[in-house]
N, C-alpha and C positions, 0 to 999 in steps of 0.2 A: 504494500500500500504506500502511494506516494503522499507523502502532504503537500497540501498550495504552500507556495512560497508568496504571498504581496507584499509591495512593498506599497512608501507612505511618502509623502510628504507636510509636515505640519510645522507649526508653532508653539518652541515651548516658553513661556513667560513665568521670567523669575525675581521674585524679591527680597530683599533682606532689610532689617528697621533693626540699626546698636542704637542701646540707650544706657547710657551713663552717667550715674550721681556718683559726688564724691563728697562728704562734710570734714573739716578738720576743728580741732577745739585743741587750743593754744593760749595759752595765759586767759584765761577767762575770754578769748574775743573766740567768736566760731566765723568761717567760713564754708558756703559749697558753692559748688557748679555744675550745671547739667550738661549732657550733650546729647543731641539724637541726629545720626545720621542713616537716609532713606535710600536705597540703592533699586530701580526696578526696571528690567528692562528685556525685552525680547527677543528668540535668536529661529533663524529659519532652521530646520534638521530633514534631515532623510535619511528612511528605516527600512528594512525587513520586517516581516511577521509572519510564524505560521503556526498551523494548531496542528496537534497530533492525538486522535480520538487514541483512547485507554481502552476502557471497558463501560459499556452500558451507558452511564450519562458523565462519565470523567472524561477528562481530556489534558494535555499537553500542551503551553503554550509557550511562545518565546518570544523575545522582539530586543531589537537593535537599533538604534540612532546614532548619529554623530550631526553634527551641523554647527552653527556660528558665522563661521568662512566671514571674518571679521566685519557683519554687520552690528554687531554689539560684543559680540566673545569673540575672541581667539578660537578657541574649542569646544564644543558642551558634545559629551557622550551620554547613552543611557544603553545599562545592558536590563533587561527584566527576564526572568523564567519564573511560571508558578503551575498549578494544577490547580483547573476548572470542574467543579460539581455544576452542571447542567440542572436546574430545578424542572422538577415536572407541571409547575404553575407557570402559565402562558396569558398574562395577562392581553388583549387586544392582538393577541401575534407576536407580541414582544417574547423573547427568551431570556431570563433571568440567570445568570449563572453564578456562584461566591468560590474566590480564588484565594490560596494560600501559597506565597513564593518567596522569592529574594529581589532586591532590586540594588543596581548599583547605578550611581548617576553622578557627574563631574562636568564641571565647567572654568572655565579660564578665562578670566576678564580682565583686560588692562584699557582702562578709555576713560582723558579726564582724569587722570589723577584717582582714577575710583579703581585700583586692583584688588580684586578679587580671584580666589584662587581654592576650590572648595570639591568635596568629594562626600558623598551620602552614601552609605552601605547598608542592607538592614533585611529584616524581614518585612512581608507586605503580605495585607490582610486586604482585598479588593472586592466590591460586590457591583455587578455590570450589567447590560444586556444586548441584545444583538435583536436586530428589526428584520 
């Protein structure tokens, strides 16, 4: 059995908000200062995807991006794999599926003085559907 291989083209839009207080207390006189700096911005990518039915209503899925091609990043990847329970509730045609995987995701941003440089690794908990 072959699986489809599609591929993708999208947008992924990312943000980050640091915020930091500081107070000091020196001879009876106190000092603070806050700061909040808003970093948000968008990068075009292109991916793979494909599914690999299991057994009965599981399935296999996986996907890949890369993109940026310095419209805002340098770089941004995304690798994802997880395993789909297909629900047997079909609301209007819709197919409800809940996914248990891993996802890795990184980006590289230097633009403006604003460098960014960041890497997300983890388990992923996803609940979806397919039209």
């Amino acid at each position: 059995m072959t699986a489809p291989l599609t591929g993708h083209a999208l947008r992924r839009h990312l943000g980050q908000t640091t915020h930091a207080t500081t107070e000091v207390k020196q001879l009876g006189l106190a000092r603070s200062a806050e700061s909040t700096v808003v970093f948000n911005w968008a990068d075009p990518l292109i991916g793979i995807q494909t599914e690999v039915p299991i057994v009965d209503r599981t399935s296999r899925a996986f996907r890949g991006d890369i993109g940026g091609f310095g419209a805002s990043s340098n770089l941004i990847w995304g690798l994802a794999g997880d395993v789909r329970y297909w629900m047997e509730w079909n609301p209007k045609g819709a197919r409800p599926w809940v996914a248990l995987g891993y996802r890795a995701a990184a980006f590289d941003r230097s633009s403006g003085g604003a460098d960014v440089e960041m890497q997300f690794r983890g388990p992923a908990v996803a609940l979806g559907t397919a039209f």
